[in-house]
C-alpha positions in Angstrom: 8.1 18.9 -7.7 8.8 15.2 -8.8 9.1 12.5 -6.0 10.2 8.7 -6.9 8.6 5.9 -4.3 9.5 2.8 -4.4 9.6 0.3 -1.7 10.4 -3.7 -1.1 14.2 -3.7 -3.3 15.4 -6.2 -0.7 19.0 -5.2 -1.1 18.4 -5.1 -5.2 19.0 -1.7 -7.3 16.8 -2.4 -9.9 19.1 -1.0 -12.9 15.7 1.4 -14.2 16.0 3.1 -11.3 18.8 5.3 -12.0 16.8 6.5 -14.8 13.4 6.6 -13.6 15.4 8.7 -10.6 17.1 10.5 -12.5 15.1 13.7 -12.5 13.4 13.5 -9.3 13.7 15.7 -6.5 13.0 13.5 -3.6 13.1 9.6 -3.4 10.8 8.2 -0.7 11.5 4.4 0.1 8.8 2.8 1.8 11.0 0.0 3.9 12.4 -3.4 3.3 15.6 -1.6 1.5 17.9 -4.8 2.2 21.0 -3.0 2.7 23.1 0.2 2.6 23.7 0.0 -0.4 20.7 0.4 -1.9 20.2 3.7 0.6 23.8 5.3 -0.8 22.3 4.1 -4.3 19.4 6.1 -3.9 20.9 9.2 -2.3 23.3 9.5 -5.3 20.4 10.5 -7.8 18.4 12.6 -4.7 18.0 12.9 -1.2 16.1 10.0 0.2 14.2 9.4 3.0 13.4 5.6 4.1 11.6 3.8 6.9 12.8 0.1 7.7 11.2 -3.2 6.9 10.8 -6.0 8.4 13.9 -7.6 6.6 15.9 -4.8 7.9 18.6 -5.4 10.4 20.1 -3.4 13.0 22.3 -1.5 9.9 19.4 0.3 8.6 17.0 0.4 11.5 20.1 2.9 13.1 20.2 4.8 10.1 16.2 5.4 9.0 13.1 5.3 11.2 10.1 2.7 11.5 7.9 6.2 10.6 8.5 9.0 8.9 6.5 12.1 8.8 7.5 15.2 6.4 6.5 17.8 4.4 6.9 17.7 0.8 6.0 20.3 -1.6 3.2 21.7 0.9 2.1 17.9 1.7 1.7 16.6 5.0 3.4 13.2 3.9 3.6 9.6 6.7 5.2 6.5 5.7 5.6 3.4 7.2 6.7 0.3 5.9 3.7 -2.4 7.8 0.3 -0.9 7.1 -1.8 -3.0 5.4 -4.6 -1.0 3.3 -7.7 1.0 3.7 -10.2 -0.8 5.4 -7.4 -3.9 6.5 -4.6 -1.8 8.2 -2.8 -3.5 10.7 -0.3 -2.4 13.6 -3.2 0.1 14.9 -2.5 2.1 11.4 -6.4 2.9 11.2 -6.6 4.3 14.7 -3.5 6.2 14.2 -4.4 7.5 10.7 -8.0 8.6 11.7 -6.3 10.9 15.2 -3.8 12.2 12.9 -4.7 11.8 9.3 -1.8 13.3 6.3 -2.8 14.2 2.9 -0.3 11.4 1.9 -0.1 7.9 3.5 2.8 5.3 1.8 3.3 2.1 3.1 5.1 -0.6 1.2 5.7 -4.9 2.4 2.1 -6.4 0.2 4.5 -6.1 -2.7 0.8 -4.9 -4.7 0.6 -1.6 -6.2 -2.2 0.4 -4.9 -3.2 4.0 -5.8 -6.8 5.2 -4.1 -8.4 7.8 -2.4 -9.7 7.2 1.2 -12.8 9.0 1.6 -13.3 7.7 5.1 -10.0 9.7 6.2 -10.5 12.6 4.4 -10.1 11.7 0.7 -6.4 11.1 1.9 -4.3 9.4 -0.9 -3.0 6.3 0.0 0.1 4.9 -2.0 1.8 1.8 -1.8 4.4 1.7 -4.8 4.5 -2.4 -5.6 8.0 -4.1 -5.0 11.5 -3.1 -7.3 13.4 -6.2 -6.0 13.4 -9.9 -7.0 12.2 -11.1 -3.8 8.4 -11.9 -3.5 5.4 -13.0 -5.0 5.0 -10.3 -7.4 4.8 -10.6 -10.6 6.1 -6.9 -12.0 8.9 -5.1 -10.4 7.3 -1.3 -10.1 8.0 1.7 -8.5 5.9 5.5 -8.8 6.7 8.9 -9.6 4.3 11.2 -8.3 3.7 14.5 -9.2 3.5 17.8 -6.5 2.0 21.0 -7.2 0.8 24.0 -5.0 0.5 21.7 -1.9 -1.3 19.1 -3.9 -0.4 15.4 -5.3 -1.0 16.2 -8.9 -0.5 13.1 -10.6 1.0 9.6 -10.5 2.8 7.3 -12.8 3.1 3.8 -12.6 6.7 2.9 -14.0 6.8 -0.9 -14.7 10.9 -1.4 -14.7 11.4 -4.7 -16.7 9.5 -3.2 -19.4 11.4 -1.1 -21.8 10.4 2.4 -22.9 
């Protein structure tokens, strides 16, 4: 199984992505999508799920949840878009994560890409996939595709967009 993350497109659809997607068979969206659009976008190369940002208004925040805990491929998979990191979490996201800990913790809003193991929860990994729209101080727009296998997260790619190949 083949998931696309990608987080922080405030209301842009980065072009890459509908080849990037394209193969995918689940798109996570980690908040701050900007507008329907960009939700309808997504669910034309794969079903999505998304959690709302903080730049999401009352559009989105009907349609998607502030969490969202599923199952994919075998992993016990939580997203939320305000997290922080590991050892900085913020919105009582380390209290939360240590009761109930998944094998798969994505957060998005830092626009930084992050990738790491938490050995103080578990060895959960922890995944927050940069930021795909022009809004921000980022430098690179980037978004992930992470590999599933037998219950377990496999393998990750980093996918710069504005780079070509």
């Amino acid at each position: 199984m083949t998931v696309g993350i990608v987080s922080d497109t405030h209301g842009y659809f980065h072009p890459a992505l509908a080849e990037v997607f394209a193969d995918v068979d689940l798109i996570l969206h980690a908040g701050d999508l900007g507008s329907l659009d960009i939700l309808d976008a997504l669910e034309a190369l794969a079903p999505t799920q998304a959690v709302w940002g903080n730049i999401d208004g009352g559009d989105l925040r009907r349609h998607v949840p502030e969490h969202q805990r599923l199952d994919v491929g075998g992993l016990d998979v939580w997203m939320k878009h305000i997290a922080g990191r590991p050892n900085r979490w913020q919105d009582d996201m380390g209290w939360r994560l240590a009761q109930d800990t998944p094998d798969l913790f994505i957060c998005g809003h830092s626009h930084i890409l992050r990738v790491e193991r938490v050995e103080d929860l578990g060895g959960m990994l922890f995944i927050n996939p940069g930021a795909a729209g022009r809004q921000g101080l980022h430098q690179e727009k980037t978004c992930l595709l992470l590999r599933i296998a037998e219950g377990t997260a496999k393998e990750v790619d980093v996918v710069h967009l504005d780079r070509e190949g």
